[in-house]
C-alpha positions as CSV (number, residue, x, y, z in Angstrom):
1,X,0.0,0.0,0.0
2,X,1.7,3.9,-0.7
3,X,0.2,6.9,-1.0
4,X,2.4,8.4,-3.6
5,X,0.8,8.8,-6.7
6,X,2.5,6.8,-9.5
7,X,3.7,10.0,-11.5
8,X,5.7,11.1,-8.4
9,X,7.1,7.7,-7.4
10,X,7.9,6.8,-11.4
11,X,9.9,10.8,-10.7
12,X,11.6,10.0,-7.6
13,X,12.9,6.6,-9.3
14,X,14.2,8.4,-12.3
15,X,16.2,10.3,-9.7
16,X,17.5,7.8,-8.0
17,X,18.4,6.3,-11.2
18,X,20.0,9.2,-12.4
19,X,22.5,8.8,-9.9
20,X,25.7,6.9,-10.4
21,X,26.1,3.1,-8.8
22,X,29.0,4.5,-6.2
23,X,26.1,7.1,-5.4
24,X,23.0,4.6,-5.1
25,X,25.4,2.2,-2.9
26,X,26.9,5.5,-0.8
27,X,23.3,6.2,0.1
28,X,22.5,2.6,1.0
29,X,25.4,2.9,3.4
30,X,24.4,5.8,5.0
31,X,20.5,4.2,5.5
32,X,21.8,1.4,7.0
33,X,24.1,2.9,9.3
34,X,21.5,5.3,10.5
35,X,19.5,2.5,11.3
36,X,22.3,0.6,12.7
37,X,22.7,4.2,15.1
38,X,19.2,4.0,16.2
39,X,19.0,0.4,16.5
40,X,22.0,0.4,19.6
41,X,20.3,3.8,20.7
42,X,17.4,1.4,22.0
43,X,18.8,-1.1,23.5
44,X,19.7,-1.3,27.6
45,X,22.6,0.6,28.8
46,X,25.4,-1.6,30.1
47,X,25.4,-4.7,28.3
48,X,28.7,-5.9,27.9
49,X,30.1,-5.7,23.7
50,X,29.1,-9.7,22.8
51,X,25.6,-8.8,24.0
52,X,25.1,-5.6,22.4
53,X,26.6,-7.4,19.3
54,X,24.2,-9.8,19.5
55,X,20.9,-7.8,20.5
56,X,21.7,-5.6,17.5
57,X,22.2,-8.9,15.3
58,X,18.8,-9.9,15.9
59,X,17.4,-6.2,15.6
60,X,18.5,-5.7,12.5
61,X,18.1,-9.3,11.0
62,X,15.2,-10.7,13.4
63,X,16.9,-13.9,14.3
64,X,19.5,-14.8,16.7
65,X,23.5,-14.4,15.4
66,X,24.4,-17.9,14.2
67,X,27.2,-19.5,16.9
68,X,30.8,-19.4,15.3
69,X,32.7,-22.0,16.6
């Protein structure tokens, strides 16, 4: 479901498009890291860096971090 018309959304892809590959994948880097940012903003203070590693883990991919032997 969207509430963007389909003239604007076909205008913002041919924007987006317009941009070069290092420019499309720069600005997927940047999304992902804000999210990343917010993502460890939310979860309890003082958890030791394994947990925090492996809370965000299952934020960002909803299921727990596979065990690496």
């Amino acid at each position: 479901m969207t509430d963007t018309s389909p003239e604007i959304a076909a205008m913002v892809h041919a924007r987006l498009m317009a941009r070069s590959g290092a420019e499309r994948f720069r600005m997927g880097v940047e999304m992902f890291e804000a999210a990343r940012r917010m993502a460890l903003a939310s979860l309890p203070a003082g958890l030791d860096e394994t947990e925090r590693r492996r809370r965000l883990f299952e934020r960002l991919y909803g299921q727990p971090q596979p065990m690496i032997e």
